[in-house]
C-alpha positions as CSV (number, residue, x, y, z in Angstrom):
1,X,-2.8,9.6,-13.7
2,X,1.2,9.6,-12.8
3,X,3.1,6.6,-12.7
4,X,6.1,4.9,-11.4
5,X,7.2,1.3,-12.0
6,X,10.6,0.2,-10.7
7,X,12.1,-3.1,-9.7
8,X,10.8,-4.4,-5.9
9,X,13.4,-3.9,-4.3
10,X,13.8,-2.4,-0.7
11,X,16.3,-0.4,-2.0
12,X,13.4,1.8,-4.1
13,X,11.1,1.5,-1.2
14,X,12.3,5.8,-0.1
15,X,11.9,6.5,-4.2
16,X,8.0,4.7,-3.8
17,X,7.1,6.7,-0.9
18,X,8.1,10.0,-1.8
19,X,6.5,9.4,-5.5
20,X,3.1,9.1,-3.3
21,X,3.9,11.8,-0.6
22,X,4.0,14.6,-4.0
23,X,0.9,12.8,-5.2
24,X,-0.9,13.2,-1.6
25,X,0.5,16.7,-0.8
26,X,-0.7,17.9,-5.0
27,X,-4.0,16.5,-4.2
28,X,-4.1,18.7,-1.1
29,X,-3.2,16.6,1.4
30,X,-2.5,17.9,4.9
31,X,0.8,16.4,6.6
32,X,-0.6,14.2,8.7
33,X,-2.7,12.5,5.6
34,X,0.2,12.2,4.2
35,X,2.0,10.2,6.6
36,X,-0.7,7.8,6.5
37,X,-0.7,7.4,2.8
38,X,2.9,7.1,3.3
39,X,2.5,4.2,6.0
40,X,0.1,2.5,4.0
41,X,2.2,1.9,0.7
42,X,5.9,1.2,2.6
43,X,4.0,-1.5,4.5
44,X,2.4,-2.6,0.9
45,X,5.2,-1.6,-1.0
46,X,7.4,-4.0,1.6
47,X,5.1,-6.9,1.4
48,X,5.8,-7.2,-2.5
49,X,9.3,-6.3,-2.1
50,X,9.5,-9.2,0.3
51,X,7.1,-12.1,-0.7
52,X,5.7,-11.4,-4.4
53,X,9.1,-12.8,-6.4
54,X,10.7,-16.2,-4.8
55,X,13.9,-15.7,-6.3
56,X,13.0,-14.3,-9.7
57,X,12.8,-10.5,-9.9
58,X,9.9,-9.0,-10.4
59,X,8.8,-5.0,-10.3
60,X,6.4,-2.8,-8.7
61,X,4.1,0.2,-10.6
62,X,1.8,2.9,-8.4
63,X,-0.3,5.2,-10.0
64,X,-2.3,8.0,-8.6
65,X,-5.3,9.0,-9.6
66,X,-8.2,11.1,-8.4
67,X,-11.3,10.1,-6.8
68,X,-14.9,10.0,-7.6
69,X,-14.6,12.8,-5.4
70,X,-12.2,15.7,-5.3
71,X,-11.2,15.0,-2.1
72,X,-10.1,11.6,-2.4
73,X,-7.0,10.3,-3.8
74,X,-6.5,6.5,-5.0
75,X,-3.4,4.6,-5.3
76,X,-2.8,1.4,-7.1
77,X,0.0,-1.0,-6.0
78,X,0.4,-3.7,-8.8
79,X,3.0,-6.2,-8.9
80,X,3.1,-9.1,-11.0
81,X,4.1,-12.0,-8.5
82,X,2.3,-14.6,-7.2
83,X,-1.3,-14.2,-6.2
84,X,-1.7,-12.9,-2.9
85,X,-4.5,-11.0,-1.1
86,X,-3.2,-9.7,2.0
87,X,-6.4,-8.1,3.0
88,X,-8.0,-11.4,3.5
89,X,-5.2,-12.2,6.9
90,X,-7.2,-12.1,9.4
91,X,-6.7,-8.7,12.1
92,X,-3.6,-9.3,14.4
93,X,-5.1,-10.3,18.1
94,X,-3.9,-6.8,19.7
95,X,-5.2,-7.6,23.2
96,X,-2.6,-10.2,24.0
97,X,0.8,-9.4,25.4
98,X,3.7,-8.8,23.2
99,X,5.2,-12.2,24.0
100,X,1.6,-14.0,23.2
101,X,1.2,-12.6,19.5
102,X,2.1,-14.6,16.6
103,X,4.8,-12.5,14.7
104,X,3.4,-10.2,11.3
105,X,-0.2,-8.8,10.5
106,X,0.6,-5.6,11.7
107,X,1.5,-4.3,8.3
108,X,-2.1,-5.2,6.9
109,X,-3.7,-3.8,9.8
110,X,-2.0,-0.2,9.5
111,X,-2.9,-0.6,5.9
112,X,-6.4,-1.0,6.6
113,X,-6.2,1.3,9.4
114,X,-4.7,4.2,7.3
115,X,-6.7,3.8,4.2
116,X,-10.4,4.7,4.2
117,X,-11.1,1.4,1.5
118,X,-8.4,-1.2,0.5
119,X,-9.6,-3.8,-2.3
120,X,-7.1,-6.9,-3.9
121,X,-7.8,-7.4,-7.3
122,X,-6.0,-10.5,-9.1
123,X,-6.2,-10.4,-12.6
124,X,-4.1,-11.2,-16.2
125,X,-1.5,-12.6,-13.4
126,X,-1.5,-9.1,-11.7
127,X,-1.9,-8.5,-8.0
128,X,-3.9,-5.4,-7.7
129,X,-4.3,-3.5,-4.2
130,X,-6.7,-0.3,-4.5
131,X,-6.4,1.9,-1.8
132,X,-8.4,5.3,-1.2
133,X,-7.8,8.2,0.6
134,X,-9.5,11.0,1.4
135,X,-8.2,14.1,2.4
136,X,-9.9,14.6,5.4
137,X,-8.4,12.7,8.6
138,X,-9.8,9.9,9.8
């Protein structure tokens, strides 16, 4: 398992992604998997960066780790802010016009579209999102 843990700040957001696109690409990862992992965490990474510390400052740790399978990569976004399970928004109306939708969502969605399983875990005071990848496009 490799790790990184830095303050959440949108200032580390490029040092977050990149950690994850050498985890995706080691894993065997073809480019455009990799973009997608990389969509997933900025919009996750941003979230926390955005909303997880009111005023305090808090930090964010990913770690990689392999599978049940080979072919699948997991990532684990844990921040210790407040609790907050994103996956539970409900999906962003995407029929509407652009003038008719409420503003946000579309973060979650990509998350959910990108990942093959996302899961929020709160526990110890520790906001946990679990997301897998496989290797294989979706």
């Amino acid at each position: 398992m490799k790790s990184i843990r830095l303050p959440a700040e949108i200032d580390n957001l490029r040092t977050f992604v990149s950690f994850v696109s050498d985890c995706a690409r080691k894993h065997g990862f073809g480019r455009e998997r990799v973009s997608d992992v990389e969509l997933a965490v900025e919009e996750a990474v941003t979230n926390v960066c955005l909303y997880a510390y009111d005023r305090e400052r808090g930090e964010v740790e990913i770690s990689c780790l392999q599978g049940g399978d080979s072919r699948s990569l997991v990532i684990e976004i844990r921040d210790w802010g407040k609790a907050f399970d994103a996956l539970s928004a409900p999906l962003p109306d995407l029929t509407s016009g652009l003038e008719d939708r409420d503003i946000g969502g579309l973060g979650v969605f990509l998350i959910r579209k990108m990942a093959d399983e996302a899961n929020y875990f709160r526990q110890a005071g520790q906001n946990l999102l679990r997301l897998i990848f496989s290797s294989s496009c979706r």
